[in-house]
Backbone as XML, in Angstrom:
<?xml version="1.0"?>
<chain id="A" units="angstrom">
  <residue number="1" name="UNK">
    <atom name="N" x="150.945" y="179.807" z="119.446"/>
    <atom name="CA" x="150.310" y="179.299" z="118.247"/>
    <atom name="C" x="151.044" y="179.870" z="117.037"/>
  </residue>
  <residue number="2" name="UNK">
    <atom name="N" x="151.259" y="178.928" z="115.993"/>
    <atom name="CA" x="151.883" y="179.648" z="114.540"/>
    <atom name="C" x="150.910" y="180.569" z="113.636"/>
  </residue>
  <residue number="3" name="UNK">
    <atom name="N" x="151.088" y="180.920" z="113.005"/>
    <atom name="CA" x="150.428" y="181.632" z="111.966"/>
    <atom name="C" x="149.866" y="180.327" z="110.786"/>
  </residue>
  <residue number="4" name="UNK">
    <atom name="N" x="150.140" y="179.412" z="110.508"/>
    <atom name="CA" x="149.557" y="178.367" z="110.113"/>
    <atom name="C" x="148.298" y="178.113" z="111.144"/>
  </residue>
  <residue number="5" name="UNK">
    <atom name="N" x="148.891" y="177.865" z="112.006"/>
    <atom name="CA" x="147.766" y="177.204" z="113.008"/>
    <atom name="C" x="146.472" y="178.622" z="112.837"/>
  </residue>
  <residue number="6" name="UNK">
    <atom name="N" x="146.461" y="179.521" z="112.899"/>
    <atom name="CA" x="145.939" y="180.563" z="112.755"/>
    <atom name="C" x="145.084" y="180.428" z="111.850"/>
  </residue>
  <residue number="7" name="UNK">
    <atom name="N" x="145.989" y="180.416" z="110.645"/>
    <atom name="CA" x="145.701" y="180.271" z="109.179"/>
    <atom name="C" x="144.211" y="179.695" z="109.031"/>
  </residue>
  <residue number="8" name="UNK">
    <atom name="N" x="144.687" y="178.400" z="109.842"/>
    <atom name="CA" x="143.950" y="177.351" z="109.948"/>
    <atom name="C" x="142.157" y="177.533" z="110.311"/>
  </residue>
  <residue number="9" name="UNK">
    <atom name="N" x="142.544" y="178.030" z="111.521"/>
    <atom name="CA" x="141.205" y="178.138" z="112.358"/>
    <atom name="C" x="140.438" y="179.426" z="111.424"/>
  </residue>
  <residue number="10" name="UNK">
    <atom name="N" x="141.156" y="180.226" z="110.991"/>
    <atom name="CA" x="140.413" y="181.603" z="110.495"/>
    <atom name="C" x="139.736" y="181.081" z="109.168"/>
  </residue>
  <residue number="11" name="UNK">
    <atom name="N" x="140.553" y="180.361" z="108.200"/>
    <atom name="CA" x="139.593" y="179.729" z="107.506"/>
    <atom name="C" x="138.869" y="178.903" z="107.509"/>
  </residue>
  <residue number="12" name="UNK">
    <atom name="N" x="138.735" y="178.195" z="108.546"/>
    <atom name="CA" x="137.463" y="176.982" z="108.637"/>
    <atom name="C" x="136.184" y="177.827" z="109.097"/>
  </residue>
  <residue number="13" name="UNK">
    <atom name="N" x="136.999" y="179.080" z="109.823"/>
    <atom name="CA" x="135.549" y="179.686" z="110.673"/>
    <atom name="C" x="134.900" y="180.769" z="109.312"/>
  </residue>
  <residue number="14" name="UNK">
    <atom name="N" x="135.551" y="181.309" z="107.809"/>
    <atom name="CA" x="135.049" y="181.591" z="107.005"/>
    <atom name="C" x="134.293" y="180.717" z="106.030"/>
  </residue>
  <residue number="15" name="UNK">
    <atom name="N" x="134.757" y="179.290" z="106.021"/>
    <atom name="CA" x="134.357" y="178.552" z="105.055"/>
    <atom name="C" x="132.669" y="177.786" z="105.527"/>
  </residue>
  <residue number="16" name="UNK">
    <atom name="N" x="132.923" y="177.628" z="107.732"/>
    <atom name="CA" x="131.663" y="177.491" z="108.037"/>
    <atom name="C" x="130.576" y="178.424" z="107.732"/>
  </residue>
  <residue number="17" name="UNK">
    <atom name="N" x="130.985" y="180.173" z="107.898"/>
    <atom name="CA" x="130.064" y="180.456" z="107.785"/>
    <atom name="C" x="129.704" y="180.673" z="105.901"/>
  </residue>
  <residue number="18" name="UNK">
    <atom name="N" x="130.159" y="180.520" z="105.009"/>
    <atom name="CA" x="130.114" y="180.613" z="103.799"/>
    <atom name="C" x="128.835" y="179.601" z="103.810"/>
  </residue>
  <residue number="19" name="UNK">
    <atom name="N" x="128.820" y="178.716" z="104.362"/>
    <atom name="CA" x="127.997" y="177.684" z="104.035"/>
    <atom name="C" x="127.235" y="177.484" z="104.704"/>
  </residue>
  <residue number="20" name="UNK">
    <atom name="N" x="126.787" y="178.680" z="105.600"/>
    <atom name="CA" x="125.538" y="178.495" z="106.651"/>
    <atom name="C" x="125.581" y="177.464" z="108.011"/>
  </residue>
  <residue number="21" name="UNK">
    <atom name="N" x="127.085" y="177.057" z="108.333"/>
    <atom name="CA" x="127.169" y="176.005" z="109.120"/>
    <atom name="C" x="127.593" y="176.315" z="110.675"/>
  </residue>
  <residue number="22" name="UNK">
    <atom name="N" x="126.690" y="178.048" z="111.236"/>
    <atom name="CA" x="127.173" y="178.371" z="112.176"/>
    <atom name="C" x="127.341" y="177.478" z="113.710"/>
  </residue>
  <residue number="23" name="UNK">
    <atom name="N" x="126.312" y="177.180" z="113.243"/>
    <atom name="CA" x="126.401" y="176.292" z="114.420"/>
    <atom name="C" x="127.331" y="175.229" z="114.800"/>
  </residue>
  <residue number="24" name="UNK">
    <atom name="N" x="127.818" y="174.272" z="113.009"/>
    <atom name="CA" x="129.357" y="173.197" z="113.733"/>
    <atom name="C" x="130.665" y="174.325" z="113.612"/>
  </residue>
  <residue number="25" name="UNK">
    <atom name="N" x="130.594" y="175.837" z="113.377"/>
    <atom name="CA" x="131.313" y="176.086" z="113.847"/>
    <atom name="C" x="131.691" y="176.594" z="115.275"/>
  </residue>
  <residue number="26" name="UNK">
    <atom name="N" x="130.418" y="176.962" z="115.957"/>
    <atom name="CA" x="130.616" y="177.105" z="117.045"/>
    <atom name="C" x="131.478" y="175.928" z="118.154"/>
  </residue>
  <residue number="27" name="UNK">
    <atom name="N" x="130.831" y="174.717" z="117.481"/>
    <atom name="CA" x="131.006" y="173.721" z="118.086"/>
    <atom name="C" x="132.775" y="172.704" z="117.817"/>
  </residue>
  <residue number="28" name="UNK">
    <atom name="N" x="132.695" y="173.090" z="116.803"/>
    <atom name="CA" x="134.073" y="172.931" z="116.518"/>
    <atom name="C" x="135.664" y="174.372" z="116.834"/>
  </residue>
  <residue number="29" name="UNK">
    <atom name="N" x="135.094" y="175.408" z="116.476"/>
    <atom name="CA" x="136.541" y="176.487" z="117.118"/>
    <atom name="C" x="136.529" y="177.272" z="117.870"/>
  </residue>
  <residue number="30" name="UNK">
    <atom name="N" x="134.834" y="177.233" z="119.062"/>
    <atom name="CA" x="134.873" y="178.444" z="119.980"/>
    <atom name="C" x="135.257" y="177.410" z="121.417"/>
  </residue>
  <residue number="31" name="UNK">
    <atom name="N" x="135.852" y="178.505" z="122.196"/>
    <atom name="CA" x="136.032" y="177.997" z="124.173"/>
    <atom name="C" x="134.534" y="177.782" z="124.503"/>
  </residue>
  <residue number="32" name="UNK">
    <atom name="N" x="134.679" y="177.307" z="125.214"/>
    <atom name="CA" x="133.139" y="177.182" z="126.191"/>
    <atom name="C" x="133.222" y="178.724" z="126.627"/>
  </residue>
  <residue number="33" name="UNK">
    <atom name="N" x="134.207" y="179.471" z="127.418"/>
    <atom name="CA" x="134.671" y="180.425" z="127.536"/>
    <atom name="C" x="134.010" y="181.678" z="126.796"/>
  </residue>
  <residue number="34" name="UNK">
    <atom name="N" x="134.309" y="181.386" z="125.915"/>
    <atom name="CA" x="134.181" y="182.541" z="124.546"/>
    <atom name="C" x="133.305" y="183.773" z="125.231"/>
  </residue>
  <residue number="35" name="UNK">
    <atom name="N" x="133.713" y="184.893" z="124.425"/>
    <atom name="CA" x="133.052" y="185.884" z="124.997"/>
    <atom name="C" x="133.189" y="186.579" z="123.765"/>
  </residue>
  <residue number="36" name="UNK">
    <atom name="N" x="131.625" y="187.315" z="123.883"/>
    <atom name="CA" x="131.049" y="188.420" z="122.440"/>
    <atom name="C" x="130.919" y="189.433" z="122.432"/>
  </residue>
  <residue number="37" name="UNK">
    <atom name="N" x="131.202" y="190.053" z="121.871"/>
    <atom name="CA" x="131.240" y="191.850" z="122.339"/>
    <atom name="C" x="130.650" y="192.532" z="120.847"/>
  </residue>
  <residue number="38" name="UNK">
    <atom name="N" x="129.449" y="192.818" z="120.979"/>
    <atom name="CA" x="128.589" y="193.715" z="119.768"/>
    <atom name="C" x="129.482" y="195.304" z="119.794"/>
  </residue>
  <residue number="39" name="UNK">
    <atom name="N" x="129.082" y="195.912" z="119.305"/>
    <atom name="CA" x="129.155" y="197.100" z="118.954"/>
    <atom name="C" x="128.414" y="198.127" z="119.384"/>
  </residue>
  <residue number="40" name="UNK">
    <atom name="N" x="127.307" y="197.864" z="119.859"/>
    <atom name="CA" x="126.502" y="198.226" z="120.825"/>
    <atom name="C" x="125.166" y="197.139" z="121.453"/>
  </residue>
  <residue number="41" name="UNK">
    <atom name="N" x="124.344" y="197.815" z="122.387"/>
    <atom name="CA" x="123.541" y="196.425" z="123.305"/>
    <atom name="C" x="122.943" y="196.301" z="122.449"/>
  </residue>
  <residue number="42" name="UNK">
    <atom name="N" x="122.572" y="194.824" z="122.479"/>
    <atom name="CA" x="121.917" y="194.128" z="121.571"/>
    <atom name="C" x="120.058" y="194.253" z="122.213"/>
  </residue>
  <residue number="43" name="UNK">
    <atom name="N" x="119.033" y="194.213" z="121.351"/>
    <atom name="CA" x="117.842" y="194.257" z="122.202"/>
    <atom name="C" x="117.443" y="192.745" z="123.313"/>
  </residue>
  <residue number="44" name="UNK">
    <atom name="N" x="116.802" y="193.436" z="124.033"/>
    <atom name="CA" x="116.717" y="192.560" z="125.253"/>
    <atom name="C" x="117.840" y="192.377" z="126.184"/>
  </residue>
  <residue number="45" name="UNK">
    <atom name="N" x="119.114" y="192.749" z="125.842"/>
    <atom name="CA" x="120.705" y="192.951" z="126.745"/>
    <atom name="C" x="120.323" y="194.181" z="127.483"/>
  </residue>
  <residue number="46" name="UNK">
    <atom name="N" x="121.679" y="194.276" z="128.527"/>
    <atom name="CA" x="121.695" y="195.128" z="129.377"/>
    <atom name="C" x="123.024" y="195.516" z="128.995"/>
  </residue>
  <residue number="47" name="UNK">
    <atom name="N" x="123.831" y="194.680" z="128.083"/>
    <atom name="CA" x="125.398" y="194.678" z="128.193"/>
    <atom name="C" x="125.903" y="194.214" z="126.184"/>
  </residue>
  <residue number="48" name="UNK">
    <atom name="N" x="126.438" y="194.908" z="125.897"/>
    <atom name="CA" x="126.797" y="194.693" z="124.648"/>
    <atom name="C" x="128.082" y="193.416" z="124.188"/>
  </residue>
  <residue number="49" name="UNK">
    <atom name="N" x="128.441" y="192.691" z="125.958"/>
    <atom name="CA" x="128.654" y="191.457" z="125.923"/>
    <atom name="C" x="128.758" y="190.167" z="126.068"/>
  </residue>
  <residue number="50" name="UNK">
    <atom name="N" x="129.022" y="189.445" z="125.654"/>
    <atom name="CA" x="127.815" y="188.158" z="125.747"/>
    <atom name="C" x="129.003" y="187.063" z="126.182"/>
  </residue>
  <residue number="51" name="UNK">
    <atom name="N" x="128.861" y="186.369" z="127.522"/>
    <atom name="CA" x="129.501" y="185.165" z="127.820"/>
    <atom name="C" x="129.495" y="184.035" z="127.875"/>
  </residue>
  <residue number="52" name="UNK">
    <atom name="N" x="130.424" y="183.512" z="127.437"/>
    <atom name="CA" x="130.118" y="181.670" z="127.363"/>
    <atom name="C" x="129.289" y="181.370" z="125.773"/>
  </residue>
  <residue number="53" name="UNK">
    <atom name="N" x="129.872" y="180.171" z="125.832"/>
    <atom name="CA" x="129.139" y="179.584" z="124.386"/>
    <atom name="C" x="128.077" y="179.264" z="124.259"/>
  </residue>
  <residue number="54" name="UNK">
    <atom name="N" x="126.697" y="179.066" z="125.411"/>
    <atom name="CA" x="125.474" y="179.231" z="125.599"/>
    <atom name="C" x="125.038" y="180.342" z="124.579"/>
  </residue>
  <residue number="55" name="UNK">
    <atom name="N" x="125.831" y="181.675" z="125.630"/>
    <atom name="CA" x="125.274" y="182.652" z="125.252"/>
    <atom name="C" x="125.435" y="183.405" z="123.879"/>
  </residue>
  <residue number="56" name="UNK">
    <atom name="N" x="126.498" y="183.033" z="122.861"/>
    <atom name="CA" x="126.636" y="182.898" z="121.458"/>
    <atom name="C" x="125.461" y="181.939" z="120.923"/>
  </residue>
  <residue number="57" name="UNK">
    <atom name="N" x="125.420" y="180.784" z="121.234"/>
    <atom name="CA" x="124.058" y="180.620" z="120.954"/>
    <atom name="C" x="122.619" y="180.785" z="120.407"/>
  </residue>
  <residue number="58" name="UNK">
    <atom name="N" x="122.676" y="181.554" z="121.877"/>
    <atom name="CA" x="121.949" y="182.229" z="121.712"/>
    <atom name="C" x="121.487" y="183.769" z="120.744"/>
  </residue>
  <residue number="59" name="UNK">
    <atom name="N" x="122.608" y="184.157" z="120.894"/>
    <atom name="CA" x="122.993" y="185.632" z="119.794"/>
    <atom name="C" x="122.311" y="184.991" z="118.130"/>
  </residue>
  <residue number="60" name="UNK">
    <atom name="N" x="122.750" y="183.739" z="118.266"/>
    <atom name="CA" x="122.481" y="183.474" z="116.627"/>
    <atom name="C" x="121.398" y="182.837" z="116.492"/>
  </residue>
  <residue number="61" name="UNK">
    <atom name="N" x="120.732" y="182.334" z="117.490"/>
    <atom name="CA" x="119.512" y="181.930" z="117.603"/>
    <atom name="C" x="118.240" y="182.877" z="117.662"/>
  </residue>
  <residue number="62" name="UNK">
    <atom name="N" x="118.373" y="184.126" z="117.900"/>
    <atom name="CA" x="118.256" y="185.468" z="118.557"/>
    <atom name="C" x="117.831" y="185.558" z="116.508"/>
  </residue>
  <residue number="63" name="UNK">
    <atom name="N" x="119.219" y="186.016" z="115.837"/>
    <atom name="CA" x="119.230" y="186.141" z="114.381"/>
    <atom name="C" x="118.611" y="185.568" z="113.707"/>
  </residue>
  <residue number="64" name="UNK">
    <atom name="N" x="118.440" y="184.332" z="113.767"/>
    <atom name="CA" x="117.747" y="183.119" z="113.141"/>
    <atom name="C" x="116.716" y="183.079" z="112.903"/>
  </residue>
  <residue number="65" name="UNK">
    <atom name="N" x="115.775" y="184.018" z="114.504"/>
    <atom name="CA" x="114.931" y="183.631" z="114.695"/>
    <atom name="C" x="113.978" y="185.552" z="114.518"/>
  </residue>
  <residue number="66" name="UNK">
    <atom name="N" x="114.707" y="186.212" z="114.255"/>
    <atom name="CA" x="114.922" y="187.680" z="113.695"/>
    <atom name="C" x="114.573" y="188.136" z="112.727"/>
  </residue>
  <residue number="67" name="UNK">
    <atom name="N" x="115.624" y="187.260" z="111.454"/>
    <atom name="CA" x="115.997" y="188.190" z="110.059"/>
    <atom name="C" x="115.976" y="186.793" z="109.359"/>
  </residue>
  <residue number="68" name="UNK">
    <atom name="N" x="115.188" y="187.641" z="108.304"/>
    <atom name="CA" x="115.210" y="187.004" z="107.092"/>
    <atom name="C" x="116.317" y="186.875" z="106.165"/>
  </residue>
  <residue number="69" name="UNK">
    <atom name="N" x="117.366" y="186.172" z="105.733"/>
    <atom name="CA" x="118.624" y="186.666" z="105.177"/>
    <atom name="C" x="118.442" y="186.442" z="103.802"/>
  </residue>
  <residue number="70" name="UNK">
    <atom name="N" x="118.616" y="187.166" z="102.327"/>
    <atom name="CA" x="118.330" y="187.259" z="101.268"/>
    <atom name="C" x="119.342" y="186.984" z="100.958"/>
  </residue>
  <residue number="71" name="UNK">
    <atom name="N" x="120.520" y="187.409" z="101.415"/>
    <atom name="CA" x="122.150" y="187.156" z="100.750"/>
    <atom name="C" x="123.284" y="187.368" z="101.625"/>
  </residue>
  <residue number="72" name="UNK">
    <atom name="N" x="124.268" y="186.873" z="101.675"/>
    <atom name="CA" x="125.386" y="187.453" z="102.748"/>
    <atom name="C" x="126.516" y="186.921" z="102.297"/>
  </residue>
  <residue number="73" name="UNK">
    <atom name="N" x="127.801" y="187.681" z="102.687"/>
    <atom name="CA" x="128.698" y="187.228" z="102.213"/>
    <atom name="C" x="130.136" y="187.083" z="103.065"/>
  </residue>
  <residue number="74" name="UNK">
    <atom name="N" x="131.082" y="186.320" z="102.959"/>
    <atom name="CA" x="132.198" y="186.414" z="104.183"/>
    <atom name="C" x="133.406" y="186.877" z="103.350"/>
  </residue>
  <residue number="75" name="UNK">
    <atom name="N" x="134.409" y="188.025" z="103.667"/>
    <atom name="CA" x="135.600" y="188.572" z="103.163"/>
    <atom name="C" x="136.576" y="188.146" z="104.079"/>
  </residue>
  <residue number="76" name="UNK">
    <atom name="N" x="137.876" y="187.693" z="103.894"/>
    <atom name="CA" x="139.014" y="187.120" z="104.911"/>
    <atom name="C" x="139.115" y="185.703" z="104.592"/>
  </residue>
  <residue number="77" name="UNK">
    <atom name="N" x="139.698" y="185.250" z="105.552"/>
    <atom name="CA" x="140.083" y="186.085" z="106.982"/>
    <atom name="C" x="141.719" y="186.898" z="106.351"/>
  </residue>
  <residue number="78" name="UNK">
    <atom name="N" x="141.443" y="188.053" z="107.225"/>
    <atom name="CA" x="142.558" y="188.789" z="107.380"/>
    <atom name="C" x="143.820" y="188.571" z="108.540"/>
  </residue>
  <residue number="79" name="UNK">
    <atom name="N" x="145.279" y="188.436" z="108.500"/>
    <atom name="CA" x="145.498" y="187.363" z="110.021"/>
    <atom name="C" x="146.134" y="188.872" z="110.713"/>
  </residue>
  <residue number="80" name="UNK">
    <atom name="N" x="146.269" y="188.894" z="111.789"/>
    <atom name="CA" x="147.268" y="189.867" z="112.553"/>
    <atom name="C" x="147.825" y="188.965" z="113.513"/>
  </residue>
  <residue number="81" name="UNK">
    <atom name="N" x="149.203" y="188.813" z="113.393"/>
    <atom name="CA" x="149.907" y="188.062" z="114.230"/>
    <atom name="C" x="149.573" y="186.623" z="114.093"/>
  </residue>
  <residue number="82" name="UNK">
    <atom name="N" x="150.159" y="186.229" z="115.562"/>
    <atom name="CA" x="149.917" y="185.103" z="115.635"/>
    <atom name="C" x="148.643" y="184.362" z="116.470"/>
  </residue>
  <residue number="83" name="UNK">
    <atom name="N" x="147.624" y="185.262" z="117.027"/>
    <atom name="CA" x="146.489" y="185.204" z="117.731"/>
    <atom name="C" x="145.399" y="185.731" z="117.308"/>
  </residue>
  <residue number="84" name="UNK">
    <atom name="N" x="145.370" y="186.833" z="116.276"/>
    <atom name="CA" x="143.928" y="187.270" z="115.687"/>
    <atom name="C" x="143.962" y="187.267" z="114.364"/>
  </residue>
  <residue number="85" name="UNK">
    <atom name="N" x="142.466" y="187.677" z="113.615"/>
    <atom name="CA" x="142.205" y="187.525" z="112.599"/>
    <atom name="C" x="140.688" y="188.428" z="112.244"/>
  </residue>
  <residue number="86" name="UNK">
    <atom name="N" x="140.825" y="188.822" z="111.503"/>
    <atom name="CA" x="139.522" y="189.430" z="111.332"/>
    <atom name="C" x="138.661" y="188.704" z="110.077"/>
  </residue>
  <residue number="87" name="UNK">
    <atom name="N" x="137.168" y="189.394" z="109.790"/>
    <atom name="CA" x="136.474" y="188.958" z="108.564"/>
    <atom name="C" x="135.952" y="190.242" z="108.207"/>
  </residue>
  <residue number="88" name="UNK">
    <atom name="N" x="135.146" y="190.036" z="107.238"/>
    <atom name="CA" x="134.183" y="191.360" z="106.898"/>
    <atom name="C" x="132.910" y="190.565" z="106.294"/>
  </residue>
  <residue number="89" name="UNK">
    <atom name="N" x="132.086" y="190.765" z="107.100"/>
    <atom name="CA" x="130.503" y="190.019" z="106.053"/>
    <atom name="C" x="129.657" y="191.270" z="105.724"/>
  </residue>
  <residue number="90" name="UNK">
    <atom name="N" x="128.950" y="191.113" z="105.111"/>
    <atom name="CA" x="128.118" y="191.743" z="104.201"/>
    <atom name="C" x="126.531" y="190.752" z="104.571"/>
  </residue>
  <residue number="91" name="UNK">
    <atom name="N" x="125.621" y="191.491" z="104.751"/>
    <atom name="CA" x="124.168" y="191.068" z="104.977"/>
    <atom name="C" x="122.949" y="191.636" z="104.076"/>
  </residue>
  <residue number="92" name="UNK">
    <atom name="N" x="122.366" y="190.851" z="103.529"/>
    <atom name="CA" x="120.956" y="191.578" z="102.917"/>
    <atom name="C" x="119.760" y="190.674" z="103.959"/>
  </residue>
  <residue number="93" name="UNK">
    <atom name="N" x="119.306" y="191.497" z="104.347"/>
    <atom name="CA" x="118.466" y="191.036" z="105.722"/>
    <atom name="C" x="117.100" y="191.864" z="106.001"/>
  </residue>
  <residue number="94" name="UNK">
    <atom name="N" x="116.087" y="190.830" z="106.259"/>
    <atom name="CA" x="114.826" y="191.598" z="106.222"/>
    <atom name="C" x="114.553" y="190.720" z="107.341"/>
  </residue>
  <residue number="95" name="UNK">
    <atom name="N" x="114.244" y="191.756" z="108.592"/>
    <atom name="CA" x="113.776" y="192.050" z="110.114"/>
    <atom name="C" x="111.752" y="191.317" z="109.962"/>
  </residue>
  <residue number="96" name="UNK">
    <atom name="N" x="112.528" y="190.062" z="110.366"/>
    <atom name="CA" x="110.864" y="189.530" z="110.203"/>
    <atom name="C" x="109.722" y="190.173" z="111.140"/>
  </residue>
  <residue number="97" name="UNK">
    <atom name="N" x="109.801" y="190.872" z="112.012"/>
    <atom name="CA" x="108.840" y="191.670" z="112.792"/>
    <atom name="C" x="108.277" y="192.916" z="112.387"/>
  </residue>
  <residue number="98" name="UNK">
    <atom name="N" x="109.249" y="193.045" z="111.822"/>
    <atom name="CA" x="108.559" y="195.105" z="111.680"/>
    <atom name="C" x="108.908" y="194.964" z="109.581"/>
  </residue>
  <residue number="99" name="UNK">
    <atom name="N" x="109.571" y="193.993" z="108.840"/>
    <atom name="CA" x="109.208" y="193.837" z="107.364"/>
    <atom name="C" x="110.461" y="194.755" z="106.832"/>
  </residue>
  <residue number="100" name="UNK">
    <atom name="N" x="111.230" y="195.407" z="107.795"/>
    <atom name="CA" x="112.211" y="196.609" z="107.265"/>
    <atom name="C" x="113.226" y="195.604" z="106.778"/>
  </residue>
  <residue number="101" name="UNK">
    <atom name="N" x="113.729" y="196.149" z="105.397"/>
    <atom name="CA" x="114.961" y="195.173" z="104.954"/>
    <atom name="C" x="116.039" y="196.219" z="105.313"/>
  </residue>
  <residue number="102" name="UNK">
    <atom name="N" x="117.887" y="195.918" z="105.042"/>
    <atom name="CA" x="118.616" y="196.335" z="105.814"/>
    <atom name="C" x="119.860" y="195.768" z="104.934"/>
  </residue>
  <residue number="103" name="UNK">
    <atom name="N" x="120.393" y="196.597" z="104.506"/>
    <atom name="CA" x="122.028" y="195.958" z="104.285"/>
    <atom name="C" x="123.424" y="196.283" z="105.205"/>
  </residue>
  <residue number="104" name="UNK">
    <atom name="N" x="123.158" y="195.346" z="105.875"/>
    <atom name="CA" x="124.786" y="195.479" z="106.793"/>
    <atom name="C" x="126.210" y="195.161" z="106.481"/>
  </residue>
  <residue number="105" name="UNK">
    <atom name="N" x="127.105" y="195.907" z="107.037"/>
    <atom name="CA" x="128.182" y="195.239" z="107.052"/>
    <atom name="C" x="128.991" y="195.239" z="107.913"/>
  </residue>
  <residue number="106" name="UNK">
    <atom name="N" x="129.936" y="194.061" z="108.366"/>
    <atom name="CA" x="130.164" y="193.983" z="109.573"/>
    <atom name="C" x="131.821" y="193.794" z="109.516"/>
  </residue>
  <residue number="107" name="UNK">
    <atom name="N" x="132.780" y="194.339" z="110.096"/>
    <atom name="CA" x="133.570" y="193.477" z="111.050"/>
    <atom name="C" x="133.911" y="192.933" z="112.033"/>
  </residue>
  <residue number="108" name="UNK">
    <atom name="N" x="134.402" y="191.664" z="112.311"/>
    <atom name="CA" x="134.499" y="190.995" z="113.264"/>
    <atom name="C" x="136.094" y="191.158" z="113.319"/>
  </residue>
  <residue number="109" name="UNK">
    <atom name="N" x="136.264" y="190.681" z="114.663"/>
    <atom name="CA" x="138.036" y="190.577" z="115.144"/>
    <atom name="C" x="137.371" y="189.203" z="116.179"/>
  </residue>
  <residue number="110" name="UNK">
    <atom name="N" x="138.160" y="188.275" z="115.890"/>
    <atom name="CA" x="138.274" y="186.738" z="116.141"/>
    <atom name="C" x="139.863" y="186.814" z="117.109"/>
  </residue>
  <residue number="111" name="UNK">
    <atom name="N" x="139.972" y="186.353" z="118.260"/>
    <atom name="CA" x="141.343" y="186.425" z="119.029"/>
    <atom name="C" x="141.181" y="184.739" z="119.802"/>
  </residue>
  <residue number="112" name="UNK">
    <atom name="N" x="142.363" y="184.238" z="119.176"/>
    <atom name="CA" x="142.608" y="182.654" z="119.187"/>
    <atom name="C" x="143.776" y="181.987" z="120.231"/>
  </residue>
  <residue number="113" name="UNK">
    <atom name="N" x="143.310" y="181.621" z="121.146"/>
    <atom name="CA" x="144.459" y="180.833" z="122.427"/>
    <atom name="C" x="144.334" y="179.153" z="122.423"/>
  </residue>
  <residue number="114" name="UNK">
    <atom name="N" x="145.118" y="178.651" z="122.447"/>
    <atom name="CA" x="145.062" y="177.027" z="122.644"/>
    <atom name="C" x="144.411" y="176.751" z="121.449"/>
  </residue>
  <residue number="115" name="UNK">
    <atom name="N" x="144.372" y="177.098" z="120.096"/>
    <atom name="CA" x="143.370" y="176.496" z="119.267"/>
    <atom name="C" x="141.730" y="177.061" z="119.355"/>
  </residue>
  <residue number="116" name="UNK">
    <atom name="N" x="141.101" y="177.440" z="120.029"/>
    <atom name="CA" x="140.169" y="178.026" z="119.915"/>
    <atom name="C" x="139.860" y="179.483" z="120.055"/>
  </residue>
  <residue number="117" name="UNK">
    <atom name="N" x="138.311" y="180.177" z="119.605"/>
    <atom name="CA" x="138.535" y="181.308" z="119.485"/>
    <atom name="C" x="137.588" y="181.298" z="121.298"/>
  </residue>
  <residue number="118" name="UNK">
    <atom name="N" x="138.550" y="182.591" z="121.528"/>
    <atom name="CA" x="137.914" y="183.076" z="122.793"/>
    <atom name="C" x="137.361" y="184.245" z="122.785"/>
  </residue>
  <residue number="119" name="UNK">
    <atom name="N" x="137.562" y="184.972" z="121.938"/>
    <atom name="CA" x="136.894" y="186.142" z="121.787"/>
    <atom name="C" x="136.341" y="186.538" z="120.340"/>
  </residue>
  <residue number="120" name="UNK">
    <atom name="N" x="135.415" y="187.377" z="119.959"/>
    <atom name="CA" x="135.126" y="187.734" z="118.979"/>
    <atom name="C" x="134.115" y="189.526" z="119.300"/>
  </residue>
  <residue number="121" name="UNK">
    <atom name="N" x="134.920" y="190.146" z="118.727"/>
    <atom name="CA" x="134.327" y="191.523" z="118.184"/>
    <atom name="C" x="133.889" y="191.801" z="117.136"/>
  </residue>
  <residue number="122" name="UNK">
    <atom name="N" x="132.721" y="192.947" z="117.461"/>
    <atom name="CA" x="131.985" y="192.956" z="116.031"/>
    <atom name="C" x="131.929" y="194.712" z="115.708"/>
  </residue>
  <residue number="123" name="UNK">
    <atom name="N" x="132.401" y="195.238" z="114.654"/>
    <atom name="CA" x="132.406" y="196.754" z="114.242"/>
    <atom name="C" x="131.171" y="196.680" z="113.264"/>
  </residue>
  <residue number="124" name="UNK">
    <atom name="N" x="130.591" y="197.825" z="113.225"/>
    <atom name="CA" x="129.831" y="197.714" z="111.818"/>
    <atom name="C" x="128.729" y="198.911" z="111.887"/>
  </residue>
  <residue number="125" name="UNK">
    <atom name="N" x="128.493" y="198.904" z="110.658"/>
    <atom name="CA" x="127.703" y="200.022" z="109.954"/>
    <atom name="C" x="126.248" y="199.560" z="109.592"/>
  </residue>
  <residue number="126" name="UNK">
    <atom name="N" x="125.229" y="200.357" z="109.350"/>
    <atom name="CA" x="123.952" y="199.957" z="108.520"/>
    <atom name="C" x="123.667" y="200.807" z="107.973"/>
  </residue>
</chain>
């Protein structure tokens, strides 16, 4: 893959989520494949990673259905090479169960074969 082609995919997958459109991006630049790897287990996991595009899905359905989001923001994409790319988002988020608000920030590392992303890592702080 070129670094254009790269180019490419890393900004459509910032501009989807800029605009709240996680879901046609799933559907448009991830593998069926894809595999998610948190930073640590997520609640209700056994495993801090998540397979197949079901199970992304689900992760954001999981969020959706979670946190209240007040504001968020996407930084990048940053490219490395010709296969990855990173972002940096920023979250103002209030945990609809327990009322606790929360400012996160996250990086992700996005790693791209055939045009789609197959992997995605997530670093981050609260």
């Amino acid at each position: 893959m070129s670094v254009e082609q790269l180019s490419e995919i890393a900004h459509k997958l910032v501009a989807y989520c800029r605009d709240h459109k996680e879901e046609e991006c799933l559907n448009a630049l991830y593998s069926e494949n894809a595999v998610s790897v948190e930073a640590a287990i997520m609640p209700g996991k056994d495993s801090p990673e998540t397979v197949g595009l079901g199970g992304i899905r689900g992760k954001h359905e999981w969020w959706n259905n979670t946190m209240e989001v007040h504001s968020h923001s996407a930084d990048g994409p940053f490219l490395h090479g010709t296969d990855r790319f990173g972002v940096i988002f920023e979250f103002d988020a209030t945990n609809k169960e327990n009322q606790e608000r929360m400012a996160m920030k996250e990086l992700a590392i996005y790693t791209v074969e055939k045009g789609k992303i197959i992997r995605e890592e997530f670093f981050y702080t609260m």
